[in-house]
C-alpha positions in Angstrom: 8.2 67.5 155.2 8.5 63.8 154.6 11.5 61.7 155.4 13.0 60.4 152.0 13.0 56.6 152.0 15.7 54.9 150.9 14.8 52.2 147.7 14.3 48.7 149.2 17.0 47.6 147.2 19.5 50.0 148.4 18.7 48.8 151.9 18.8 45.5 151.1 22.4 45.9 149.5 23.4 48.0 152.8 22.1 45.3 155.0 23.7 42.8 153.2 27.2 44.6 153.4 26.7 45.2 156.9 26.1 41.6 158.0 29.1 40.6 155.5 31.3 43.2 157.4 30.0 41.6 161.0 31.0 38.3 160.3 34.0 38.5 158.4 37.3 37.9 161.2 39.7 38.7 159.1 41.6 41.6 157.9 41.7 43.0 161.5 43.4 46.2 163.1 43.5 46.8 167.0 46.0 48.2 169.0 46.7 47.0 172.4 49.2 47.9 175.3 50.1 44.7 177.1 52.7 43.8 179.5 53.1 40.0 179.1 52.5 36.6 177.0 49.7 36.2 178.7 47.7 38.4 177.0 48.1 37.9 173.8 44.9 36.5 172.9 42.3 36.5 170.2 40.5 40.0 169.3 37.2 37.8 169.5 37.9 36.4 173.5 38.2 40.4 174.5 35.0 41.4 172.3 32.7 38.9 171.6 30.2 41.1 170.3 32.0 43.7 168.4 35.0 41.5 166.5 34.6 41.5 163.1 34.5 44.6 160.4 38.7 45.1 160.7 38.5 46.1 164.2 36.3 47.6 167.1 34.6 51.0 166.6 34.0 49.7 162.9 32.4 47.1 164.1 30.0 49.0 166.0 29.2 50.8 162.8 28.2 48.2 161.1 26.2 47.0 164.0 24.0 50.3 164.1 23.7 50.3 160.4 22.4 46.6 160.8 19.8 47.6 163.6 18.5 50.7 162.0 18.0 49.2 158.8 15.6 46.3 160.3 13.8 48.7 162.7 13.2 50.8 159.2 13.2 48.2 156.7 11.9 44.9 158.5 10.7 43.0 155.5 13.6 42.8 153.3 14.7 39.9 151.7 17.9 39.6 154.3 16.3 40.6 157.5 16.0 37.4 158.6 19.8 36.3 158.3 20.2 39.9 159.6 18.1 39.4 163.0 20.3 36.0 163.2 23.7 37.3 162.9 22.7 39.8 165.8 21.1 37.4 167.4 24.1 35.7 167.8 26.5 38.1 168.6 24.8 40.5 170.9 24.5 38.0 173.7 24.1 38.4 177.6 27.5 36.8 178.0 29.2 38.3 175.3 28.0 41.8 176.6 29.4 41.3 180.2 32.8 40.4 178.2 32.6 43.8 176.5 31.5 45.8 179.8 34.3 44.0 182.4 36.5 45.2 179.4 35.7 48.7 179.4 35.4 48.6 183.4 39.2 47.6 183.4 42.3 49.9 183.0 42.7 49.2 179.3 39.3 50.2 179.0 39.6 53.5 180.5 41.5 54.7 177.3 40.9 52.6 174.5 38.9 53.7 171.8 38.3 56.7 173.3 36.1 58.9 172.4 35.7 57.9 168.9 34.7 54.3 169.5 32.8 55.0 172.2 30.3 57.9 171.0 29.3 55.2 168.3 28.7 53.0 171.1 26.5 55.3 172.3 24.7 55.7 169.2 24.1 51.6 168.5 22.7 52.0 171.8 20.5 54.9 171.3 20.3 54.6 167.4 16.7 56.1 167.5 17.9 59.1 169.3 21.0 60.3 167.7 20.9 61.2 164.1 21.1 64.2 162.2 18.0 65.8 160.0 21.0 67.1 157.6 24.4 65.8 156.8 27.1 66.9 154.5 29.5 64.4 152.9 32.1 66.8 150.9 35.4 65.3 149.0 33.6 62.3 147.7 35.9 62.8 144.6 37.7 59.1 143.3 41.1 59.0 144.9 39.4 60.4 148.2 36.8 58.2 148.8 38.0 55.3 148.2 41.5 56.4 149.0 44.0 55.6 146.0 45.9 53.6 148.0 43.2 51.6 150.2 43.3 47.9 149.6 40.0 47.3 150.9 37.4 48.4 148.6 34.2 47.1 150.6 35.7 48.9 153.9 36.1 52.3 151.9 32.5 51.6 150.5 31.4 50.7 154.0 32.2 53.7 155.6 30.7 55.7 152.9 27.1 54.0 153.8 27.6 54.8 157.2 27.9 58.5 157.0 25.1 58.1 154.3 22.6 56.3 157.0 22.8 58.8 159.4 20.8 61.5 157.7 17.5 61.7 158.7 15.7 64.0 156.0 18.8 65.7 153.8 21.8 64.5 152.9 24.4 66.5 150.7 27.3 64.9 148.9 29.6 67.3 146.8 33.0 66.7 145.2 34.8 69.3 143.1 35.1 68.6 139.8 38.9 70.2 139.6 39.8 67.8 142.1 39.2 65.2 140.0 36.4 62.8 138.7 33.6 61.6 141.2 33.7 59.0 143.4 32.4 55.9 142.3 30.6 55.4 145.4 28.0 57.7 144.3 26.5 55.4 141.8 25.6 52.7 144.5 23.1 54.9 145.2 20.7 55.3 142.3 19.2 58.1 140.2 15.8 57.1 142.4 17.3 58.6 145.5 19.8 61.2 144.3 18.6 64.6 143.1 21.6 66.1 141.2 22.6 69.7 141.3 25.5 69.8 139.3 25.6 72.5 136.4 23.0 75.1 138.4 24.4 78.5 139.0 25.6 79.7 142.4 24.5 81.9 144.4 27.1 84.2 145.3 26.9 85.3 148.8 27.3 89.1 149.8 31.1 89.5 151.6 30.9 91.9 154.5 32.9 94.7 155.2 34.6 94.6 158.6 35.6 98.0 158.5 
């Protein structure tokens, strides 16, 4: 069975978000424990390479989603600016700032596990997907949430649960939940077989006793 492809201008709009999300400092969240003045200082000094996208483990999202898009997709029309913004922030230097971080004793905890499995992943991207995903609730209200102020952050995480399926990905919403999420137009009639309206299969309860 073939792997579906995605349209090359759905990867071009996901490569373009991603390098948006990498570059852009500001909204941020991170939570820190410190004990003095002294280290309060910029989110970018601790992690040169993994700064922007609102804060750390997001960052590293978009990272992977960057990466894997080129190694599938290298000719599209932003691959260029694409190579340069990683380029530019996934440095020797700026890695040793990341690794003495991580080798310290704020590093022992933070982020942990959830940023750090997707570290793992960016790193090896090739080796760590699935051949299906499901994405269920993707109902308006849900995803987005109805009370997120960032939009492009909702839509953002959406794309990265999308990327990671290999050959099937299932999205479902229930319809008595509400209408669907709007998210699920980015994606194209192309690329999107839908199954709404087919009869289900009603499965066979056991008996336990």
């Amino acid at each position: 069975m073939s792997t579906p492809q995605l349209a090359g201008e759905t990867a071009n709009r996901l490569l373009t978000t991603a390098v948006a999300n990498l570059t852009r400092a500001y909204p941020i969240h991170w939570t820190r424990h410190i004990t003095g003045p002294d280290q309060l200082v910029p989110h970018e000094d601790l992690h040169p390479v993994f700064a922007g996208s609102y804060d750390w483990h997001s960052c590293v999202h978009q990272t992977w989603l960057a990466a894997r898009l080129l190694r599938s997709y290298p000719d599209l029309p932003h691959a260029a600016l694409a190579r340069d913004t990683l380029t530019s922030l996934i440095t020797p230097s700026g890695c040793q700032v990341e690794a003495d971080f991580f080798a310290g004793d704020e590093g022992a905890y933070w982020e942990r596990p959830y940023g750090w499995a997707w570290l793992l992943t960016l790193h090896a991207a090739k080796g760590l997907e699935f051949p299906v995903v499901f994405i269920v609730g993707c109902v308006d209200g849900l995803l987005p949430m109805q009370w997120a102020e960032e939009l492009d952050e909702e839509r953002r995480l959406f794309f990265v649960g999308v990327s990671r399926a290999q050959t099937h990905l299932y999205l479902s919403h229930a319809a008595r939940r509400g209408l669907p999420s709007p998210f699920l137009k980015s994606l194209g009639n192309s690329l999107v077989e839908r199954l709404a309206g087919r009869p289900a299969k009603r499965s066979r309860q056991l008996r336990l006793l």
